[in-house]
ZAGUZA-192156 format. One record per residue (C-alpha): residue in one letter; x, y, z. Coordinates in steps of 0.2 Angstrom, whole numbers, plus 5000, padded with zeros to 4 digits. Example, Ala and Ser with C-alpha at 12.3 -4.5 7.8 and 13.67 -1.06 7.14 Angstrom:
<rec code="a" x="5062" y="4978" z="5039"/>
<rec code="s" x="5068" y="4995" z="5036"/>
//
This chain:
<rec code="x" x="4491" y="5131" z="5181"/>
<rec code="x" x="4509" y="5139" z="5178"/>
<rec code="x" x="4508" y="5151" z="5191"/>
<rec code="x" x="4503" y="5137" z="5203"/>
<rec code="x" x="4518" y="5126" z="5198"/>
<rec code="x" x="4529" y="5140" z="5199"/>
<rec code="x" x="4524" y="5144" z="5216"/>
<rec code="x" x="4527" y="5124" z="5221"/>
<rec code="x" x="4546" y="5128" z="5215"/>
<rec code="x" x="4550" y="5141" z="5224"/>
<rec code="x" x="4542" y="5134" z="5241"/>
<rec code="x" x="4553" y="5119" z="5237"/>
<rec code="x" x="4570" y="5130" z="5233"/>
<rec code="x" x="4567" y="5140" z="5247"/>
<rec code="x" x="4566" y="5123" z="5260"/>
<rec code="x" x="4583" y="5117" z="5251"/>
<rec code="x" x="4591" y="5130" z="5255"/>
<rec code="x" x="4585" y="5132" z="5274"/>
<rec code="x" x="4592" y="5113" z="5274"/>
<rec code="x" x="4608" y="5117" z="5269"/>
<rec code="x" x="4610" y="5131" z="5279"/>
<rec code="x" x="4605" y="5120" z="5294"/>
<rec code="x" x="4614" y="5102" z="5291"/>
<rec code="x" x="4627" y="5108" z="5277"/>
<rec code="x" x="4640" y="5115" z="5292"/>
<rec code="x" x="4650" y="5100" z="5300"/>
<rec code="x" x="4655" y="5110" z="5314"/>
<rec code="x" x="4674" y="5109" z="5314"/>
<rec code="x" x="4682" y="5127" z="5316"/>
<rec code="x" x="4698" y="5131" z="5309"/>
<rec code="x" x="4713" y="5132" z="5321"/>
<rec code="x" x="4721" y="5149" z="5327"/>
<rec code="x" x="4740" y="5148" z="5323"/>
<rec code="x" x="4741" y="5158" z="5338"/>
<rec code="x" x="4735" y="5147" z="5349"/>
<rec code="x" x="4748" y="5140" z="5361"/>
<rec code="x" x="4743" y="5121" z="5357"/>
<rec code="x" x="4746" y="5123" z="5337"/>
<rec code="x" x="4765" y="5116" z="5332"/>
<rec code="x" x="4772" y="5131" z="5326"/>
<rec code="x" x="4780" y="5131" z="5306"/>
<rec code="x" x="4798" y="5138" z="5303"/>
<rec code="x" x="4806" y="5142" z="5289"/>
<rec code="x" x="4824" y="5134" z="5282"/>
<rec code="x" x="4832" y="5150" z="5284"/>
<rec code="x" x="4827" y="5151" z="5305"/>
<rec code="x" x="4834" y="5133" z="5307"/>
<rec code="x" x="4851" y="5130" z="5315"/>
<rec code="x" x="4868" y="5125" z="5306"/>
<rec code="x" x="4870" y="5107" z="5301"/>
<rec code="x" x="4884" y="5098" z="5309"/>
<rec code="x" x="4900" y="5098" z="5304"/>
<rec code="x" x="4907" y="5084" z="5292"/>
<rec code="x" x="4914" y="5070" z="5302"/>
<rec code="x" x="4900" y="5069" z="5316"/>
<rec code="x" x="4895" y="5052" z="5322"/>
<rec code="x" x="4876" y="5058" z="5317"/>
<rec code="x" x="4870" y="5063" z="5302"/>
<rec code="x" x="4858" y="5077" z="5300"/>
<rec code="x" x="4838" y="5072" z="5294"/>
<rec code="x" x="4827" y="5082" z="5286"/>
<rec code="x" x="4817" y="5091" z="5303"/>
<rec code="x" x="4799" y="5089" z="5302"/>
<rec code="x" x="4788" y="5106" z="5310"/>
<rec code="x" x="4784" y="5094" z="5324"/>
<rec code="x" x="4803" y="5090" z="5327"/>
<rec code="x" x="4809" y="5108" z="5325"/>
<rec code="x" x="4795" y="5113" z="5336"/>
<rec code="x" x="4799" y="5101" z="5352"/>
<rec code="x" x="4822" y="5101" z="5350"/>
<rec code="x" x="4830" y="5113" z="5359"/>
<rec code="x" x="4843" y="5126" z="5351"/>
<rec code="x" x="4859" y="5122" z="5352"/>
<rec code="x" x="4871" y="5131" z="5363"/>
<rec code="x" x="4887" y="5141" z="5355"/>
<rec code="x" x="4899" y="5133" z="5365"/>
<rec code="x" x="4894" y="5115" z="5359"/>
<rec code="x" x="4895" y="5120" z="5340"/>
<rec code="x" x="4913" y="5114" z="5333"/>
<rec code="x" x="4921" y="5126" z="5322"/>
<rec code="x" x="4919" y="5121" z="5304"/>
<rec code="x" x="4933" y="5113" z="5295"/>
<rec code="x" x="4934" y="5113" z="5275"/>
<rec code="x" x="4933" y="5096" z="5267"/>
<rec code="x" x="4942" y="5088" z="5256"/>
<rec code="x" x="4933" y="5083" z="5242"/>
<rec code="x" x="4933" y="5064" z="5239"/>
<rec code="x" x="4936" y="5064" z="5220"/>
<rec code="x" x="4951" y="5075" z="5222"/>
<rec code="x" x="4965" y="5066" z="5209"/>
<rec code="x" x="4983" y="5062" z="5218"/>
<rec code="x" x="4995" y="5074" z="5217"/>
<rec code="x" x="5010" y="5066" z="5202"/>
<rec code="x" x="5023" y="5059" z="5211"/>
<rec code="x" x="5039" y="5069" z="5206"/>
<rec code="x" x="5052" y="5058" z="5193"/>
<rec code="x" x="5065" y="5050" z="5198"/>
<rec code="x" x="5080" y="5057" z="5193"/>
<rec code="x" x="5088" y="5048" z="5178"/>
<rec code="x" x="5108" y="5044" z="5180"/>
<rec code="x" x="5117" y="5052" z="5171"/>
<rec code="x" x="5129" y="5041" z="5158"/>
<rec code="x" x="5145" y="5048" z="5154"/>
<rec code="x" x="5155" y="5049" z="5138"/>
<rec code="x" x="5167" y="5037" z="5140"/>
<rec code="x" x="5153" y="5025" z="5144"/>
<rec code="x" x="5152" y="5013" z="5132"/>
<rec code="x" x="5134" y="5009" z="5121"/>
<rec code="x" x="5123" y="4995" z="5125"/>
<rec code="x" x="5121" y="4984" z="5111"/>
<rec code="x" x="5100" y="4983" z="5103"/>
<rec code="x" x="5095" y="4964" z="5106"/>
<rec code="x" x="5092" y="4960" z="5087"/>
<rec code="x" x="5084" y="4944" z="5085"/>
<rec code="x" x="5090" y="4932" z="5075"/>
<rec code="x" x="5090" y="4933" z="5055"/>
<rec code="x" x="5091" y="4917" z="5044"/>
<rec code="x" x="5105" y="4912" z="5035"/>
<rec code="x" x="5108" y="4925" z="5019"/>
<rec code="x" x="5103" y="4920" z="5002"/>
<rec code="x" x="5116" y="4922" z="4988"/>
<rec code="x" x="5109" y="4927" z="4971"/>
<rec code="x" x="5115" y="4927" z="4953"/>
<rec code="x" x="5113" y="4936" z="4937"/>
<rec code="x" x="5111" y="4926" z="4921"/>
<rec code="x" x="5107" y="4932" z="4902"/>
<rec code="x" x="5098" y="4923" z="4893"/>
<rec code="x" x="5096" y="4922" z="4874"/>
<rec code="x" x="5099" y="4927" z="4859"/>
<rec code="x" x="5078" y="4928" z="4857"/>
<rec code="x" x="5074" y="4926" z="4837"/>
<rec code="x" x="5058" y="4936" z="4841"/>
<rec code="x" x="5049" y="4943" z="4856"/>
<rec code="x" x="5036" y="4930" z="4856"/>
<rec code="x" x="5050" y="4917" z="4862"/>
<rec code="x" x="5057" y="4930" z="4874"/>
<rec code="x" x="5039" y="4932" z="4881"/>
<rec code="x" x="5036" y="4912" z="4881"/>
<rec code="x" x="5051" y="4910" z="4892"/>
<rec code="x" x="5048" y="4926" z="4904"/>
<rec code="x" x="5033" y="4916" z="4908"/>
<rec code="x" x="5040" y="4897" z="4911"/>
<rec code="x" x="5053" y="4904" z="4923"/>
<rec code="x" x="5044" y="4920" z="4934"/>
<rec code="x" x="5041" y="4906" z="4948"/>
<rec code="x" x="5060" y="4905" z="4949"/>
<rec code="x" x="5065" y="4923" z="4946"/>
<rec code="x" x="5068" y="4937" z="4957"/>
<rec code="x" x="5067" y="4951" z="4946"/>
<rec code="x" x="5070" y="4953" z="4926"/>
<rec code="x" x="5070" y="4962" z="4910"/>
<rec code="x" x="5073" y="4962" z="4892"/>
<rec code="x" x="5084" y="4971" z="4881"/>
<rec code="x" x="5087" y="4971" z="4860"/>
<rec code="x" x="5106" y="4970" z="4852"/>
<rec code="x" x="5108" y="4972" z="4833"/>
<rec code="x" x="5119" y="4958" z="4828"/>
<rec code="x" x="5128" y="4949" z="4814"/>
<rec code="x" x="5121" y="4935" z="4806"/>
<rec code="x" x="5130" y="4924" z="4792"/>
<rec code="x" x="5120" y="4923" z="4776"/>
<rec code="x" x="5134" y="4913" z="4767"/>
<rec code="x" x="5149" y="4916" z="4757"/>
<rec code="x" x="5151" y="4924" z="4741"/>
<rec code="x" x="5163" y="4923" z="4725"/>
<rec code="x" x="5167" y="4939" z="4712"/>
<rec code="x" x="5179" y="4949" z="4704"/>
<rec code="x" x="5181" y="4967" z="4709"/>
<rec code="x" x="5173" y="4980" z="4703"/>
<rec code="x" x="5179" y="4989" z="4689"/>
<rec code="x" x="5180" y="5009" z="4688"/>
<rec code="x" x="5166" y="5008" z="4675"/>
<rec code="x" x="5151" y="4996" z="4669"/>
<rec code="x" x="5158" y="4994" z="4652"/>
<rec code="x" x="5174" y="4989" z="4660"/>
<rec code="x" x="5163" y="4978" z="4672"/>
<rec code="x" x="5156" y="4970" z="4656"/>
<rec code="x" x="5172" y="4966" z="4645"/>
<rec code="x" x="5179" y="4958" z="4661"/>
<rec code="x" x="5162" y="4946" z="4658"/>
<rec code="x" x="5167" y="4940" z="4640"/>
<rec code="x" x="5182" y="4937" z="4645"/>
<rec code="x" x="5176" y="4924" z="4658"/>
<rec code="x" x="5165" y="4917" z="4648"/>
<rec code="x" x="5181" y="4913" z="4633"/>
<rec code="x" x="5187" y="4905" z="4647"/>
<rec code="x" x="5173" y="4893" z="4649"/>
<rec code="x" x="5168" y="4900" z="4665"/>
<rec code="x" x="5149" y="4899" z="4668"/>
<rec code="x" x="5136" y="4907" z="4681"/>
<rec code="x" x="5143" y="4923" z="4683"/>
<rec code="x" x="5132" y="4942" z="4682"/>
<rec code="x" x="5137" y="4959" z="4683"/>
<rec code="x" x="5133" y="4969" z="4699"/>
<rec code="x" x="5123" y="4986" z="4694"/>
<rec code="x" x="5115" y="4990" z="4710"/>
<rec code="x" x="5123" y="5004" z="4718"/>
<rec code="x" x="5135" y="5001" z="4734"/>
<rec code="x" x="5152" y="4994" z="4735"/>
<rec code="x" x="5151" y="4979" z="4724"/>
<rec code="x" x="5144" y="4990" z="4710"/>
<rec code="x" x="5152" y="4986" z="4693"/>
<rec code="x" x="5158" y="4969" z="4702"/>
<rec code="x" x="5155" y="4952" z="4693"/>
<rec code="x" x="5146" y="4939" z="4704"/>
<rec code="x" x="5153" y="4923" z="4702"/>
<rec code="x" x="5143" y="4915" z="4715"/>
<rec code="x" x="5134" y="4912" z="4734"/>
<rec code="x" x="5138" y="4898" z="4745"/>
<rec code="x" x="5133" y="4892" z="4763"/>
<rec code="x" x="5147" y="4880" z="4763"/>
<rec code="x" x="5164" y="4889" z="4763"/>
<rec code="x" x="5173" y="4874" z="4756"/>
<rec code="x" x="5162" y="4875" z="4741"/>
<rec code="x" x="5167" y="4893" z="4739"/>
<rec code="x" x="5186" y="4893" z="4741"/>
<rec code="x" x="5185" y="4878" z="4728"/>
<rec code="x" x="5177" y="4889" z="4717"/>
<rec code="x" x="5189" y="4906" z="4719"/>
<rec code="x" x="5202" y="4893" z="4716"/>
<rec code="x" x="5195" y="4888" z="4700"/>
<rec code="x" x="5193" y="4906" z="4692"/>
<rec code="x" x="5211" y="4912" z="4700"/>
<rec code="x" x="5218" y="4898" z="4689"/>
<rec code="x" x="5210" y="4905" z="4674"/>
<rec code="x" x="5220" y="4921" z="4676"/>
<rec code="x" x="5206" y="4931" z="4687"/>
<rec code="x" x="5210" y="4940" z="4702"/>
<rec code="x" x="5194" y="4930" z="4710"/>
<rec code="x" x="5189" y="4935" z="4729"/>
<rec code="x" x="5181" y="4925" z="4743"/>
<rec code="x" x="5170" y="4934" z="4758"/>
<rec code="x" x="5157" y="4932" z="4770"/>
<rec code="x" x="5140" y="4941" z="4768"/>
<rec code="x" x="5133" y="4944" z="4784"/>
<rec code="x" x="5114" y="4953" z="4788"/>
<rec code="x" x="5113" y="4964" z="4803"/>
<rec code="x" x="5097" y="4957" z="4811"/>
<rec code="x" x="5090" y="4963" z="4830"/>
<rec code="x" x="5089" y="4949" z="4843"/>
<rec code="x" x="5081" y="4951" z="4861"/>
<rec code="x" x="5092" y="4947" z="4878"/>
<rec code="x" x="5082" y="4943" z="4895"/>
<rec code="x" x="5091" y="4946" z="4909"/>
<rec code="x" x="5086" y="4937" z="4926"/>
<rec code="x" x="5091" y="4939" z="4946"/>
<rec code="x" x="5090" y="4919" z="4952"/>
<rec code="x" x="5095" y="4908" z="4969"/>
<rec code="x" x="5109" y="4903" z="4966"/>
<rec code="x" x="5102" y="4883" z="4968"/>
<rec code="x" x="5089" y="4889" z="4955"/>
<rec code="x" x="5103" y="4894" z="4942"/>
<rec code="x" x="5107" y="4877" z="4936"/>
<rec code="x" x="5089" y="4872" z="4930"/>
<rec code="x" x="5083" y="4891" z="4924"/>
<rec code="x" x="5089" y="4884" z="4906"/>
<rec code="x" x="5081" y="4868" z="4905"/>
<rec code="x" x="5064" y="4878" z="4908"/>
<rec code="x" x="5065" y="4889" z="4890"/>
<rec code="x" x="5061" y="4877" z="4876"/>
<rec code="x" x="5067" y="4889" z="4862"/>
<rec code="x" x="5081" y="4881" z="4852"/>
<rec code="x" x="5100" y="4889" z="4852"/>
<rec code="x" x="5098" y="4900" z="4869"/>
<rec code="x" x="5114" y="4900" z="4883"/>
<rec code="x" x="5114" y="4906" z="4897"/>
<rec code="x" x="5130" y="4917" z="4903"/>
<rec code="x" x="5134" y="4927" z="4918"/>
<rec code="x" x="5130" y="4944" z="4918"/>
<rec code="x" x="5129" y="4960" z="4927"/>
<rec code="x" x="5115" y="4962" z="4941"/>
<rec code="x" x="5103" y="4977" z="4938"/>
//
């Protein structure tokens, strides 16, 4: 049974093939190129110079047919070629013109200037004496608004504590202290003798006063009981605090009333 169907195959592949041998050729038979009918190809190198730039025609890409059927040109019709000038070429620079010369005796031309307000006239001003910085802070702040520039500065100065009353002092305490009984014989009252070292040492205090009328009254008083009684002021050398200010001049009249702190003037100074 497999031989027989094997045998049926290979009558069947063997038909196929006589089939195909028979029908499968369509009959067309490739071309010759050396035939004279056949459009012969050429290659870029064998075609002829392209026109020169300016002609009225421009030059196509020749097809085999076209290359085939136009004749050569002649050499007498070819122009000789010219270079071109390339179209994105820049412009020459046009050469500068010469500049004129000015001379020394020529006189200089004045700069426009535009024109400038009117100038603003400023003044320098101390204020003070400051007890304390905390007052001199208080009225750097009420008048910045108003200020151009400032600063602060401290000064020792002199401060009246009153006046006192005494005799002078004697070369020794003993001394100092017979002095003292004699005032008291005298009916002379409130009087003490200075121990503490320094230039009233061995002095007898007769007295302190904040009125000066109070204390010639009583250097009078112990002079007329035969005492060589003196009168002077006692002054404490304290530190004060100065702020000095640039201001408008329209703004120097009102920079006082800003400063609440009794006692402060306000005088001209030098500007910084």
């Amino acid at each position: 049974m497999l031989l027989r169907l094997l045998f049926v195959l290979l009558i069947a592949l063997n038909i196929a093939v006589a089939a195909w041998l028979l029908l499968g050729d369509s009959g067309t038979r490739a071309a010759d190129p050396n035939e004279g009918d056949v459009p012969r190809l050429k290659l870029l190198a064998e075609l002829p110079e392209p026109p020169v730039a300016g002609a009225s025609a421009p030059v196509s890409a020749a097809t085999p047919e076209a290359s085939a059927s136009a004749p050569l040109p002649s050499p007498a019709t070819i122009a000789p070629a010219t270079p071109a000038t390339p179209a994105t070429a820049p412009p020459l620079p046009k050469p500068a013109a010469p500049q004129p010369k000015v001379s020394a005796e020529a006189p200089p031309v004045a700069a426009a200037t535009a024109p400038t307000s009117p100038r603003r006239s400023y003044r320098c001003l101390a204020l003070g004496p400051f007890p304390n910085q905390v007052d001199l802070r208080a009225a750097r702040t009420a008048i910045a608004s108003r200020t151009v520039r400032s600063r602060q500065r401290q000064e020792q100065t002199s401060e009246s504590r009153g006046w006192r009353v005494f005799l002078p002092a004697q070369a020794t305490r003993e001394l100092a202290l017979a002095q003292a009984r004699r005032l008291e014989a005298k009916g002379i009252k409130d009087y003490f003798v200075v121990t503490a070292a320094g230039e009233l040492q061995n002095s007898v205090a007769l007295g302190l006063f904040h009125d000066p009328a109070n204390a010639r009254k009583r250097r009078d008083e112990v002079v007329a009981a035969g005492f060589p009684a003196r009168m002077s002021e006692r002054t404490e050398t304290t530190p004060v605090w100065w702020l000095d200010v640039v201001v408008p001049d329209e703004a120097g009249t009102d920079i006082r009333r800003s400063i609440r702190t009794p006692g402060i003037t306000a005088r001209s100074t030098g500007c910084f």
